[in-house]
C-alpha positions in Angstrom: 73.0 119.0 106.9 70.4 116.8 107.9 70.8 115.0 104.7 74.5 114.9 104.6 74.9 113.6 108.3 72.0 110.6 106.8 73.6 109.1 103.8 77.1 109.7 105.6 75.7 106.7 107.8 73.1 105.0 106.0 76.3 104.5 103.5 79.0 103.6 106.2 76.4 101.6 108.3 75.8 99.5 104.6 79.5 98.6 104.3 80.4 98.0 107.7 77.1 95.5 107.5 78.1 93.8 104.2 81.5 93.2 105.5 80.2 91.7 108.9 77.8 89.3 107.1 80.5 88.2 104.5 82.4 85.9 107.1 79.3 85.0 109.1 77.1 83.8 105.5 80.2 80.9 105.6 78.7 79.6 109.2 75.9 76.8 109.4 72.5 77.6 109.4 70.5 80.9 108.4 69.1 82.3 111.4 71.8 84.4 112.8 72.3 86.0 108.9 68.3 86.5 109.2 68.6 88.4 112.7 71.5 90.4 111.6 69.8 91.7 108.1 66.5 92.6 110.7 68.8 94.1 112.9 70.8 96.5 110.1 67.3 97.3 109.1 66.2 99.0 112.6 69.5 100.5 112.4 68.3 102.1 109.4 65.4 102.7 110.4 66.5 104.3 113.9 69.3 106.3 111.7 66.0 107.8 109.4 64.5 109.0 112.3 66.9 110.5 114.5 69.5 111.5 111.8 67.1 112.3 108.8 63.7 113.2 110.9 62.0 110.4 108.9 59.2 108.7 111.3 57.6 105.8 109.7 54.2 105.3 111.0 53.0 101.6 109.8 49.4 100.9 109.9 46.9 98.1 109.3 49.1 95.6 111.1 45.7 94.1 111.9 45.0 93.1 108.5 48.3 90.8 108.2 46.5 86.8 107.9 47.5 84.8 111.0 49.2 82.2 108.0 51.7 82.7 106.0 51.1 85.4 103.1 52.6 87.5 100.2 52.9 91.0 100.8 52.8 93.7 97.3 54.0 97.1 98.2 54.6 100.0 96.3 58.0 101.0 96.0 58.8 104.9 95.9 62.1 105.0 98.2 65.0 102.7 99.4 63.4 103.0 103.0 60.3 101.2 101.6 62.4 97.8 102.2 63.9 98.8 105.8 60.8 100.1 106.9 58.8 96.6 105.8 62.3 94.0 107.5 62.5 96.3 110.4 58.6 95.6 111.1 57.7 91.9 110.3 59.0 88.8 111.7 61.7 87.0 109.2 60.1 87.8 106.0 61.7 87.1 102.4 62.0 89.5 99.9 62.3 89.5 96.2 65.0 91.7 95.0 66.6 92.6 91.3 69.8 90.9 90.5 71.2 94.4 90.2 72.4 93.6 93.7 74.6 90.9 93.0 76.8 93.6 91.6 78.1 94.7 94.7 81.0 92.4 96.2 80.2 90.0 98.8 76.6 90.9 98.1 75.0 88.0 96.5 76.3 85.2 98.9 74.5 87.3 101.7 71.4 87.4 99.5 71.6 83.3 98.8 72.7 82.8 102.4 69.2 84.5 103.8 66.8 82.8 101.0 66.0 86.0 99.0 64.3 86.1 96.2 66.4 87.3 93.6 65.1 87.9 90.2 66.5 90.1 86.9 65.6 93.0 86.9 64.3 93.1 83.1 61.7 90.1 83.7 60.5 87.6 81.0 59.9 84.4 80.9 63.8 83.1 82.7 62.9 85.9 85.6 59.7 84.5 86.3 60.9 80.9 86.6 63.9 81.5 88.4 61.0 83.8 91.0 59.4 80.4 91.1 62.4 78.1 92.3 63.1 80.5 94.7 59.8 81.2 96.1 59.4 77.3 96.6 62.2 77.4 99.2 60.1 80.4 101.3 56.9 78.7 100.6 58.4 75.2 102.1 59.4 77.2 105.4 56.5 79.3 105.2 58.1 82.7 105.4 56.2 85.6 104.3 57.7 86.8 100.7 57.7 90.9 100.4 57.6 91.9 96.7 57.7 95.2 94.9 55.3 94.1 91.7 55.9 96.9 89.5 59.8 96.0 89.9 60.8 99.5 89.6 61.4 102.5 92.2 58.6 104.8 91.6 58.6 108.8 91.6 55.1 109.5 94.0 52.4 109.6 92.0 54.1 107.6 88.9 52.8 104.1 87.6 54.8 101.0 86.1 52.7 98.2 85.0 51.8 95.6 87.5 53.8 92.1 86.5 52.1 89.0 87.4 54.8 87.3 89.2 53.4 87.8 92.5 49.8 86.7 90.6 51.6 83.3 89.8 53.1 83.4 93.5 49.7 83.2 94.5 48.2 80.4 92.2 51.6 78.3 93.4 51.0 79.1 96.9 46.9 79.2 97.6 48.6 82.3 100.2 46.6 85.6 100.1 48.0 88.6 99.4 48.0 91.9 101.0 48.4 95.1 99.1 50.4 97.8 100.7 50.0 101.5 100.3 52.8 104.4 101.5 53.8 107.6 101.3 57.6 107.6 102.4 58.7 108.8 98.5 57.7 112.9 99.3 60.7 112.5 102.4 62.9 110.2 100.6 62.3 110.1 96.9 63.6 106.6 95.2 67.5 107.4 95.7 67.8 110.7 96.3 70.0 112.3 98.1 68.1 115.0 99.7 65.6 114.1 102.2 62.6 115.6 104.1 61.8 115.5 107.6 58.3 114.4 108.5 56.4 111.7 109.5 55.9 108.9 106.5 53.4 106.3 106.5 53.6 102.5 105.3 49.7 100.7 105.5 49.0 97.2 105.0 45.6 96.6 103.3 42.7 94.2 102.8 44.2 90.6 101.8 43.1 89.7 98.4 42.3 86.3 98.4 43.2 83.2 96.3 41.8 81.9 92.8 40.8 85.2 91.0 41.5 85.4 87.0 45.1 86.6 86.4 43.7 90.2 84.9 41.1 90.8 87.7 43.6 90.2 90.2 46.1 92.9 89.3 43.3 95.3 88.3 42.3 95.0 92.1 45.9 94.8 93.6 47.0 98.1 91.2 43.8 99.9 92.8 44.2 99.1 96.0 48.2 100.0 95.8 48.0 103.0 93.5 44.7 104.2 95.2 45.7 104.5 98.4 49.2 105.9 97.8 47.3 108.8 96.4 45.5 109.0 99.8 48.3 108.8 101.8 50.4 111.1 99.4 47.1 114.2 99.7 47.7 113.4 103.7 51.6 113.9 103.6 51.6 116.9 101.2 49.3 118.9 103.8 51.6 117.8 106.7 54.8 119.5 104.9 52.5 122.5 103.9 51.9 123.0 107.2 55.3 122.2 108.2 56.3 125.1 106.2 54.0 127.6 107.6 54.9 127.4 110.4 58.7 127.7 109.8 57.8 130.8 107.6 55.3 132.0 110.6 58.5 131.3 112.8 60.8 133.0 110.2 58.3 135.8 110.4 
């Protein structure tokens, strides 16, 4: 029921947003667009804990560089990106054009300077990444991207594309790995979803200028490595989540 009552409102809260920021994406000036989409996201957010019983707990907040910076998460579940908006101050985000899809959808995306790419790369994807990461570089936003480009089942692997590698060389930002755990409570799209506490963690920056090849051997490790971590830690919070609803049961 849990689950029902969730994507009843995560879905109706997603329209109702979409159709609010339609009129308002005609209006001057981007900051009211950019509180609004932070806004929908702690709506989200608020909505996965109180409807769905999903707590994000976001660590290593102390590692984010007082500068601008590129953040490279892994991406297991649509809550990875409400979880990061909800949390940082007026980031940008690269997305897949796959969004543009959706009616009124791509203006809002343009209107708030996201990053969007297509969705199957090469060489078009990573020059249109570049334009558009100019215009967040020039107001020095912080630019989230998911650098496998896909949704990941937890403990699955995509390769690691070198767009956000490029990002860096273009930029001279650093950029900070980030680890989570919220696939095991809500997997990539699904529909069911687990109660529990979920965690997001930011990690040691990886600095500019390293080789192409070293720098997403370290940035996969660091991603993929402590996913693994912070999956073993979520797995023996459900198992004992279940004993005791069997002890209870009992």
């Amino acid at each position: 029921m849990r689950s029902f009552l969730f994507n009843v409102s995560f879905w109706a809260t997603s329209a109702a947003t979409v159709f609010t920021l339609a009129p308002v994406s005609l209006l001057p000036g981007k900051q009211l667009m950019r509180r609004l989409i932070k806004a929908y996201a702690r709506t989200i957010r608020w909505q996965m804990r109180h409807i769905a019983g999903i707590t994000v707990d976001v660590r290593g907040s102390h590692r984010l560089p007082e500068g601008p910076f590129i953040i490279a998460a892994k991406h297991q579940s649509y809550g990875d990106g409400f979880a990061m908006v909800s949390h940082l101050d007026d980031v940008a985000f690269v997305t897949g054009d796959h969004l543009e899809r959706f009616p009124l959808v791509g203006r809002i995306l343009q209107k708030i300077g996201a990053i969007v790419v297509n969705n199957c790369g090469g060489h078009l994807a990573r020059k249109r990444l570049a334009d558009s990461f100019e215009t967040a570089a020039a107001e020095g936003r912080p630019v989230l991207i998911y650098p496998e480009g896909n949704l990941s089942k937890v403990g699955e692997l995509h390769p690691y594309r070198s767009g956000v590698w490029h990002m860096q060389q273009a930029s001279g930002w650093p950029v900070v790995p980030v680890a989570t755990n919220l696939g095991l409570f809500w997997n990539q799209q699904d529909w069911t979803k687990t109660p529990g506490t979920a965690v997001t963690e930011f990690l040691d920056p990886i600095p500019p200028g390293l080789p192409k090849d070293e720098f997403l051997a370290r940035l996969q490790a660091a991603c993929e490595g402590h996913s693994a971590r912070l999956a073993a830690e979520g797995r023996l919070q459900l198992r004992g989540t279940a004993s005791q609803t069997s002890a209870i049961a009992a």
